[in-house]
Biopython code that builds the backbone (N, CA, C, O; Angstrom):
import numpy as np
from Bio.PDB.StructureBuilder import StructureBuilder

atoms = [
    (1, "UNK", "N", (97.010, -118.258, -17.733)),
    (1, "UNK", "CA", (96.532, -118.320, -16.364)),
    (1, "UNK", "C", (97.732, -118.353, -15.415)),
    (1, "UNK", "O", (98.610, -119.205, -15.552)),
    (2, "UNK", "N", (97.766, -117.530, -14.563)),
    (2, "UNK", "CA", (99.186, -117.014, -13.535)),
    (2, "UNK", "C", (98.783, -118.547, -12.536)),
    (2, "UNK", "O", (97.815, -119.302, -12.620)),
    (3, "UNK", "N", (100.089, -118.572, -11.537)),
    (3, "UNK", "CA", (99.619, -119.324, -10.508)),
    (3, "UNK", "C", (98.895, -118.099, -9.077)),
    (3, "UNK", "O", (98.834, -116.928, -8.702)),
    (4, "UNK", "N", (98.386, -119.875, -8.701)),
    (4, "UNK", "CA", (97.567, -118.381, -7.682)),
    (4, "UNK", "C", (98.205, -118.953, -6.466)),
    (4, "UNK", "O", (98.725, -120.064, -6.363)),
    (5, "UNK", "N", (98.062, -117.832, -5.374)),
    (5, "UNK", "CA", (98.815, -117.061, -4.258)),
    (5, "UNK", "C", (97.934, -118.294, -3.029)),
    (5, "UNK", "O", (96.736, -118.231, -2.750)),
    (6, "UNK", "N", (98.859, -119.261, -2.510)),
    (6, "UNK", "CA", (98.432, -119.623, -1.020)),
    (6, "UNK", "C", (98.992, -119.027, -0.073)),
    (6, "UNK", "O", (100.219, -118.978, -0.167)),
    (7, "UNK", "N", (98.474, -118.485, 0.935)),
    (7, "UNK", "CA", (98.688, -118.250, 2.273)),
    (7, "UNK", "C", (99.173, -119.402, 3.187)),
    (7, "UNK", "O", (98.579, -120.446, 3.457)),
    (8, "UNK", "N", (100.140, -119.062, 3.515)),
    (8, "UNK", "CA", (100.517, -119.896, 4.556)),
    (8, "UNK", "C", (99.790, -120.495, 5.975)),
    (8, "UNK", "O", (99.064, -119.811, 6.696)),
    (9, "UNK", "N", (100.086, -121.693, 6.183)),
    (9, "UNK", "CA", (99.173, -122.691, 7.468)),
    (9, "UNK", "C", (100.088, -122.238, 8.164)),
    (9, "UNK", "O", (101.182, -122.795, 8.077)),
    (10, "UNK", "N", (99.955, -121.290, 8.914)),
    (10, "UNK", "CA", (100.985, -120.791, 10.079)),
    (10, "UNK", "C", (100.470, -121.635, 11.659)),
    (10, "UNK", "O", (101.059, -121.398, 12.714)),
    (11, "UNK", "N", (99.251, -122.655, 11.561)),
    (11, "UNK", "CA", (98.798, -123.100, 12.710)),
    (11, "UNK", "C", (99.057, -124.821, 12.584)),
    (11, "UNK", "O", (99.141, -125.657, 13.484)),
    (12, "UNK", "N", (99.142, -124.968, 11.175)),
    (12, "UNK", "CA", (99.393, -126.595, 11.126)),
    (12, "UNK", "C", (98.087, -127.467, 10.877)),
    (12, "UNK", "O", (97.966, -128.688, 10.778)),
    (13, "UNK", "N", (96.953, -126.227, 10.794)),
    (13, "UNK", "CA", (95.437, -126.867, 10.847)),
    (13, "UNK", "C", (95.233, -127.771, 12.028)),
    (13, "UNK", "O", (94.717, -128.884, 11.929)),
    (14, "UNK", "N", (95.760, -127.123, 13.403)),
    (14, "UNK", "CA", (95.730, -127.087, 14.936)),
    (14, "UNK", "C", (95.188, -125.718, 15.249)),
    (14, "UNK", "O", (95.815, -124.665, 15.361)),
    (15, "UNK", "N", (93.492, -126.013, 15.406)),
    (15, "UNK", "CA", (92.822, -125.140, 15.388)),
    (15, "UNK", "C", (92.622, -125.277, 17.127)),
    (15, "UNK", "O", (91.526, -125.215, 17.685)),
    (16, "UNK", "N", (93.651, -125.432, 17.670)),
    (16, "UNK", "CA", (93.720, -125.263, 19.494)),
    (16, "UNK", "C", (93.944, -124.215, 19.969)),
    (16, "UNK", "O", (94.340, -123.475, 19.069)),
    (17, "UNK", "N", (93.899, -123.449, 21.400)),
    (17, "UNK", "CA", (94.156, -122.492, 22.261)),
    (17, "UNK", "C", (93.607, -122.858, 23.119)),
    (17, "UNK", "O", (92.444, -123.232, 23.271)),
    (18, "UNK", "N", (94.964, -122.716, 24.151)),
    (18, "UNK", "CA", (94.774, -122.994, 25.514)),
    (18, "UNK", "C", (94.020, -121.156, 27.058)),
    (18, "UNK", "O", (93.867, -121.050, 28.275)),
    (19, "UNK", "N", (93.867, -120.379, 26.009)),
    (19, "UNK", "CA", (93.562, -119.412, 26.387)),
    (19, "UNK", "C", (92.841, -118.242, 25.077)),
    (19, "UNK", "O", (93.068, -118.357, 23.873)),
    (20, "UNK", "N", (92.209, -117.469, 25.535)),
    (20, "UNK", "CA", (90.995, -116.612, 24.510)),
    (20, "UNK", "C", (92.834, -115.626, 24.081)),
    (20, "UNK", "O", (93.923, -115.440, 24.625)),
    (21, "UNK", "N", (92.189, -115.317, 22.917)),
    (21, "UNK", "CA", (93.318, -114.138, 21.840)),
    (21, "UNK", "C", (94.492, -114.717, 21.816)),
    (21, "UNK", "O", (95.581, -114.158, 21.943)),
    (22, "UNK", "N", (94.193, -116.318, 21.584)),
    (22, "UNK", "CA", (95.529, -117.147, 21.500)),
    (22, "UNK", "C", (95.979, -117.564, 20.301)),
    (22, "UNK", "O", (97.133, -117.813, 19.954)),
    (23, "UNK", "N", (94.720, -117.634, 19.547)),
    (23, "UNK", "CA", (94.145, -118.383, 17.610)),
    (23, "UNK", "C", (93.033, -117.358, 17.350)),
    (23, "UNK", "O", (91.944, -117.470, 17.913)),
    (24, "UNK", "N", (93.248, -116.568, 16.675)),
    (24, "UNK", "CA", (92.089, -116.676, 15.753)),
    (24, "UNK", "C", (91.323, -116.701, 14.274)),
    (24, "UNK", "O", (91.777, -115.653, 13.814)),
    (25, "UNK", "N", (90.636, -117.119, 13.460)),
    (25, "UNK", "CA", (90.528, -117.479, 12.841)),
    (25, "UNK", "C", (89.624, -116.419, 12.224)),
    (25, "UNK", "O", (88.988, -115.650, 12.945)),
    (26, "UNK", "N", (89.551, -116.362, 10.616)),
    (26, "UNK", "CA", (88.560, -115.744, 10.128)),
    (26, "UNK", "C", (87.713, -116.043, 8.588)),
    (26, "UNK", "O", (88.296, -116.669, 7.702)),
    (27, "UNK", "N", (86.734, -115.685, 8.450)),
    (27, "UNK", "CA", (86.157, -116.160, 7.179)),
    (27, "UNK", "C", (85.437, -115.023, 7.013)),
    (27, "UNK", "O", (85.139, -114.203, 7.882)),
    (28, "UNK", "N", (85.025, -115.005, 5.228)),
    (28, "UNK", "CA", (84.031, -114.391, 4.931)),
    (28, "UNK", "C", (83.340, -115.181, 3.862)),
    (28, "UNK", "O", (83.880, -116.018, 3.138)),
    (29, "UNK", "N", (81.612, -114.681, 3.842)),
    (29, "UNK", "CA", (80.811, -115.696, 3.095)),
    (29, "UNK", "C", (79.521, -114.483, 2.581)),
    (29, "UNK", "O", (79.661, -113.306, 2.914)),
    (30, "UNK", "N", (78.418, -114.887, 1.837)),
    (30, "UNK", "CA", (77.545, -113.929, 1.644)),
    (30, "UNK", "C", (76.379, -114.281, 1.706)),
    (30, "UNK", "O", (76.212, -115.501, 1.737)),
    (31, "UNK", "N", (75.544, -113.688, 1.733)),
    (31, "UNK", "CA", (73.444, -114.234, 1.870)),
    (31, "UNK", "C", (72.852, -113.570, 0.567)),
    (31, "UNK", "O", (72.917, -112.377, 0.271)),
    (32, "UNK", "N", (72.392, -114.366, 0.007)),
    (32, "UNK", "CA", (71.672, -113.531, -1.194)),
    (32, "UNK", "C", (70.214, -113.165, -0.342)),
    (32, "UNK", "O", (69.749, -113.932, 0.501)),
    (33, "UNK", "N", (69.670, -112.031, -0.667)),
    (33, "UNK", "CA", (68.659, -111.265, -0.258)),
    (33, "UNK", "C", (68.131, -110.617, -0.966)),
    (33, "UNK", "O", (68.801, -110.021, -1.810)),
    (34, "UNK", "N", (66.683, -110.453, -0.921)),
    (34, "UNK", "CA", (66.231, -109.272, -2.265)),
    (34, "UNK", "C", (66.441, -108.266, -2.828)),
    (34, "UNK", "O", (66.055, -108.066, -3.979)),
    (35, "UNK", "N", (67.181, -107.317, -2.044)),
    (35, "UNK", "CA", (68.291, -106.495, -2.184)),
    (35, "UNK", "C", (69.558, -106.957, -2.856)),
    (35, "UNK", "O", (70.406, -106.065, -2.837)),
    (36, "UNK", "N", (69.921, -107.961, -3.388)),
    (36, "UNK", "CA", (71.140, -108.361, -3.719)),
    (36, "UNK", "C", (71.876, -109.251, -2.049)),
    (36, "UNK", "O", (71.363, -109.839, -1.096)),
    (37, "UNK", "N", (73.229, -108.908, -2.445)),
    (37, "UNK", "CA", (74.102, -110.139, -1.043)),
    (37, "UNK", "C", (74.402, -109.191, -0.650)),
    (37, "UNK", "O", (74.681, -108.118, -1.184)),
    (38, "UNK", "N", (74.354, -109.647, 0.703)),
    (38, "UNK", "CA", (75.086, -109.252, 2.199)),
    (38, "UNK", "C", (76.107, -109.971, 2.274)),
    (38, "UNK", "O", (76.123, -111.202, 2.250)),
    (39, "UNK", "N", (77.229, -109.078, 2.389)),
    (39, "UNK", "CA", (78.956, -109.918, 2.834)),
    (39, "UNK", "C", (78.884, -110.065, 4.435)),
    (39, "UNK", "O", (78.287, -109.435, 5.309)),
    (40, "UNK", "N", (79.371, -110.686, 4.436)),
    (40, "UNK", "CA", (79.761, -110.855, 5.974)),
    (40, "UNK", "C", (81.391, -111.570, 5.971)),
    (40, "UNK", "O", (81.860, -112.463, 5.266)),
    (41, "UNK", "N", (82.052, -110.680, 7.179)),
    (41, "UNK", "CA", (83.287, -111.484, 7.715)),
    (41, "UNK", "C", (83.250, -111.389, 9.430)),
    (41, "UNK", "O", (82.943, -110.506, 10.232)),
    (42, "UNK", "N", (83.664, -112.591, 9.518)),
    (42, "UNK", "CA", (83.873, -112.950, 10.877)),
    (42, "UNK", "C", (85.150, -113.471, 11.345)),
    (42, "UNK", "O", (85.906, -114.195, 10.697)),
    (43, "UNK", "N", (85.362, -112.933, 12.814)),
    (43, "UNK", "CA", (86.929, -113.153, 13.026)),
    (43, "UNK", "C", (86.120, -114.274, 14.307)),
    (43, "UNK", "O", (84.952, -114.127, 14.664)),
    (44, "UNK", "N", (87.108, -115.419, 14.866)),
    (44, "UNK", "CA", (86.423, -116.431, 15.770)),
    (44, "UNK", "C", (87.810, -116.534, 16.878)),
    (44, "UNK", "O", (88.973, -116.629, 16.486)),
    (45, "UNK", "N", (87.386, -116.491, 18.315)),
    (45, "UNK", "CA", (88.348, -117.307, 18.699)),
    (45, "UNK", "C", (88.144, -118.370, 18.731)),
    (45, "UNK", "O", (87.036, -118.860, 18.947)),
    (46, "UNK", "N", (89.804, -119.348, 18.395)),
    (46, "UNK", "CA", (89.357, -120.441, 19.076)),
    (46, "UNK", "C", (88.946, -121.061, 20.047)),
    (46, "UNK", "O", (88.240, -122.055, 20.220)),
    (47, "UNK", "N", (89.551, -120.251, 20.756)),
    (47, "UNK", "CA", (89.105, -120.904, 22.245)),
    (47, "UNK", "C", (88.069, -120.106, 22.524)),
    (47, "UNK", "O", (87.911, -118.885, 22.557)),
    (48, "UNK", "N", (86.743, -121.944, 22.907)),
    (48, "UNK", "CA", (85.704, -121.471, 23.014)),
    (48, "UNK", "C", (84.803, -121.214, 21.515)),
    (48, "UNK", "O", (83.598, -121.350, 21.302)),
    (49, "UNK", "N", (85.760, -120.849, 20.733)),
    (49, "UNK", "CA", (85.007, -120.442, 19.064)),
    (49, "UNK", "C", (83.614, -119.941, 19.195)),
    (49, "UNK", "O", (82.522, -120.284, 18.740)),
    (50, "UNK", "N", (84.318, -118.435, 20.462)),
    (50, "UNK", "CA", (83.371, -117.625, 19.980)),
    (50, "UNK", "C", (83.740, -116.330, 18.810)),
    (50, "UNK", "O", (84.810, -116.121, 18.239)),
    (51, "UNK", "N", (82.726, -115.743, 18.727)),
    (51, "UNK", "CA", (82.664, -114.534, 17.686)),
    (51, "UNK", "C", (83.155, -113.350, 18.288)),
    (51, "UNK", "O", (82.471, -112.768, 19.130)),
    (52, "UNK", "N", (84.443, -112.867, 17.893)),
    (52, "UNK", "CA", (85.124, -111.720, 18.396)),
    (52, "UNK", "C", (84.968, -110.301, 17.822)),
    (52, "UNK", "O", (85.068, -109.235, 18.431)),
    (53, "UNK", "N", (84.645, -110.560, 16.238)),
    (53, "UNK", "CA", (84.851, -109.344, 15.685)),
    (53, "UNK", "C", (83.838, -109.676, 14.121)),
    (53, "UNK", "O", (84.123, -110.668, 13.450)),
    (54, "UNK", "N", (82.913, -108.924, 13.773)),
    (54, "UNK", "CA", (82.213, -109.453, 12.336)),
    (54, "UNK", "C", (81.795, -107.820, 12.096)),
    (54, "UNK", "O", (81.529, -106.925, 12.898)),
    (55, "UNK", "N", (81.872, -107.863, 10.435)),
    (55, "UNK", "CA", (81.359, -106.774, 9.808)),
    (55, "UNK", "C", (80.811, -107.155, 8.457)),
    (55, "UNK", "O", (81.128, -108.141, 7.792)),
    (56, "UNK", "N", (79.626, -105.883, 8.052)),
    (56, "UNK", "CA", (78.848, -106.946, 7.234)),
    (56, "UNK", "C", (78.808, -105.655, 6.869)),
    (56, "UNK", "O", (78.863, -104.661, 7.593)),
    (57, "UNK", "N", (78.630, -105.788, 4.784)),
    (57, "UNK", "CA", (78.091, -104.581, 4.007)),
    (57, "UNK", "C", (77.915, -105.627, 2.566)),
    (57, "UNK", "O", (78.139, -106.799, 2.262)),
    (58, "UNK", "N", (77.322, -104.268, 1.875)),
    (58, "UNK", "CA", (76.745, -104.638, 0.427)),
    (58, "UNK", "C", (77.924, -105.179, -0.929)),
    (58, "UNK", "O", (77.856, -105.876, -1.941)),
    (59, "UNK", "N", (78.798, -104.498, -0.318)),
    (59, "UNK", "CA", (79.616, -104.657, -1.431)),
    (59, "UNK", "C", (81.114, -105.534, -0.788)),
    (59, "UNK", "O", (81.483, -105.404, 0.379)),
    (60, "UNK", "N", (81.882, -106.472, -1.881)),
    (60, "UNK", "CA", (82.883, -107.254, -1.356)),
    (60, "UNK", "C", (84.628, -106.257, -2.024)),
    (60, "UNK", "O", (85.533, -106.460, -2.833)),
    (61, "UNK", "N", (84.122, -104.972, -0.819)),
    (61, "UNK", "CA", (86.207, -104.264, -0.799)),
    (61, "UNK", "C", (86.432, -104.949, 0.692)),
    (61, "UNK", "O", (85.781, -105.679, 1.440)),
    (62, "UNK", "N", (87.750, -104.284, 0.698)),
    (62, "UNK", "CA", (89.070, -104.294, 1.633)),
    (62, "UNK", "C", (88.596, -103.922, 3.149)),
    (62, "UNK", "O", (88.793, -104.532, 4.201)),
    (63, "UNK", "N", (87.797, -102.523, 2.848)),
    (63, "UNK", "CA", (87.388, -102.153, 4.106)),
    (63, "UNK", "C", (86.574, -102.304, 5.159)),
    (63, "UNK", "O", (86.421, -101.643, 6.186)),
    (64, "UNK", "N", (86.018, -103.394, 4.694)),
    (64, "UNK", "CA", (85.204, -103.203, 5.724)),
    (64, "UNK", "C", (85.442, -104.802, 5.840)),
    (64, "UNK", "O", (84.772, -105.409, 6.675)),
    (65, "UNK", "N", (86.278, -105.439, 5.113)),
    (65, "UNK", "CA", (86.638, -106.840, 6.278)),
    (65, "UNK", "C", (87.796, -106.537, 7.442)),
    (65, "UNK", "O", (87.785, -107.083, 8.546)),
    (66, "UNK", "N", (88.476, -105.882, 7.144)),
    (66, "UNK", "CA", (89.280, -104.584, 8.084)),
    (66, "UNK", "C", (88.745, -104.336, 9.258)),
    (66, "UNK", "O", (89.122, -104.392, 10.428)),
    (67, "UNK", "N", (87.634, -104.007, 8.610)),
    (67, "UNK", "CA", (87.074, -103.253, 10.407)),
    (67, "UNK", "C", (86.334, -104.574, 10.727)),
    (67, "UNK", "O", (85.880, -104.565, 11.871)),
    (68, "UNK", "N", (86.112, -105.591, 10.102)),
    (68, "UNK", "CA", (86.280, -107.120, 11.602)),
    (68, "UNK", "C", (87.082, -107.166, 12.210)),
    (68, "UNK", "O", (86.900, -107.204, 13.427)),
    (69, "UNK", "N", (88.554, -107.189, 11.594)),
    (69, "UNK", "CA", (89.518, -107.019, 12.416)),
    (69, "UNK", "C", (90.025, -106.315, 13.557)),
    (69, "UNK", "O", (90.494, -106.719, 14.621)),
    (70, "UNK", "N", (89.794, -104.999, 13.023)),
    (70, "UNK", "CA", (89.902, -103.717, 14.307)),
    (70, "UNK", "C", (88.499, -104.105, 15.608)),
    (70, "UNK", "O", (88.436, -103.711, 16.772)),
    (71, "UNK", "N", (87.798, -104.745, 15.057)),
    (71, "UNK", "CA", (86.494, -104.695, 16.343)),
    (71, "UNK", "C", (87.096, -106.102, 17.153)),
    (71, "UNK", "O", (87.167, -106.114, 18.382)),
    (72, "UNK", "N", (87.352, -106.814, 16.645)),
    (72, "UNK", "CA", (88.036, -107.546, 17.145)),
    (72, "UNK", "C", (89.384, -107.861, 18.436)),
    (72, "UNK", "O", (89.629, -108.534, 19.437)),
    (73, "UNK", "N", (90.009, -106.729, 17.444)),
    (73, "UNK", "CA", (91.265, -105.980, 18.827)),
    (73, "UNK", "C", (90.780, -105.219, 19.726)),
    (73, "UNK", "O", (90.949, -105.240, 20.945)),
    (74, "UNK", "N", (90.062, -104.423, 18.963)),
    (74, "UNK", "CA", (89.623, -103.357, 20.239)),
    (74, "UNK", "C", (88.356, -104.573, 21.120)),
    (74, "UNK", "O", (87.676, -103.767, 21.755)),
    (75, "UNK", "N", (87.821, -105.872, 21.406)),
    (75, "UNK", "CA", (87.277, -106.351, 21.778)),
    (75, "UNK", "C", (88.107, -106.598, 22.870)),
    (75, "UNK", "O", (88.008, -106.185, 24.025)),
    (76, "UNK", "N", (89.285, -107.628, 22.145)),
    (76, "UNK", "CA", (90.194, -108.324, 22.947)),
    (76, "UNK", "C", (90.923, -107.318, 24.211)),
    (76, "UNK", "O", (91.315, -107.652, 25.329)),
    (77, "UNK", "N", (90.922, -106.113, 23.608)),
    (77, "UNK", "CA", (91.478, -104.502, 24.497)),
    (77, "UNK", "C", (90.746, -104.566, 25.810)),
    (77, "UNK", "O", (91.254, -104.423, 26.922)),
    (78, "UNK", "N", (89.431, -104.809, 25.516)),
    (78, "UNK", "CA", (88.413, -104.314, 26.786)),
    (78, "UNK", "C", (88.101, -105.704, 27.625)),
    (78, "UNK", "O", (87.171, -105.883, 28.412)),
    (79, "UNK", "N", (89.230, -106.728, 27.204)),
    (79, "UNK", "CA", (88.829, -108.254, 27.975)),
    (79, "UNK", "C", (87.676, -108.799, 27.280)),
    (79, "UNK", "O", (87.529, -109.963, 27.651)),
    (80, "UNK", "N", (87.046, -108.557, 26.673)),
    (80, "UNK", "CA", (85.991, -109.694, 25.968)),
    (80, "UNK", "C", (85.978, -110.502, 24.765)),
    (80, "UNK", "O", (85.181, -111.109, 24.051)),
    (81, "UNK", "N", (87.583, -110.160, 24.886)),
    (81, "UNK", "CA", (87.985, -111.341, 23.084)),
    (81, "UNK", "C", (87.873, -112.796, 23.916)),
    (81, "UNK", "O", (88.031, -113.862, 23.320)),
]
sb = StructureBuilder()
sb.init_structure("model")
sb.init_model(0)
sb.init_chain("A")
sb.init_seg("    ")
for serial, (resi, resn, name, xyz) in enumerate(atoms, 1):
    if name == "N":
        sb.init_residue(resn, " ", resi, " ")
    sb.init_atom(name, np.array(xyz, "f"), 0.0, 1.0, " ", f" {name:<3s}", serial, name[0])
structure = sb.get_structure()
């Protein structure tokens, strides 16, 4: 058994911002459904901890937690991050 890979606390688990697209945070989780699970990832600001950017599909790849990300920027682009 290898060791496994932590990501760095680059925030200090100081989940603060004094302004929106200052922190943001992200997770992904799934819903079992009769169809099988729905993935979901969500990007959050902190400030405020609203929902900036989420994408949801059947299967758990690369791409399409990606494009939370990109909806996210391009959110923050148009002022509504």
């Amino acid at each position: 058994m290898g060791r496994k890979r932590v990501a760095p606390d680059w925030v200090a688990r100081r989940f603060e911002a004094t302004g929106p697209n200052e922190l943001w945070v992200a997770d992904i989780t799934y819903v079992p459904t009769l169809s099988g699970f729905l993935y979901v990832a969500v990007v959050l600001d902190v400030f405020g901890w609203r929902v900036v950017g989420w994408a949801m599909e059947t299967h758990l790849r690369a791409e399409w937690v990606i494009e939370a990300l990109h909806t996210a920027v391009e959110r923050a682009g148009e002022g509504r991050g």
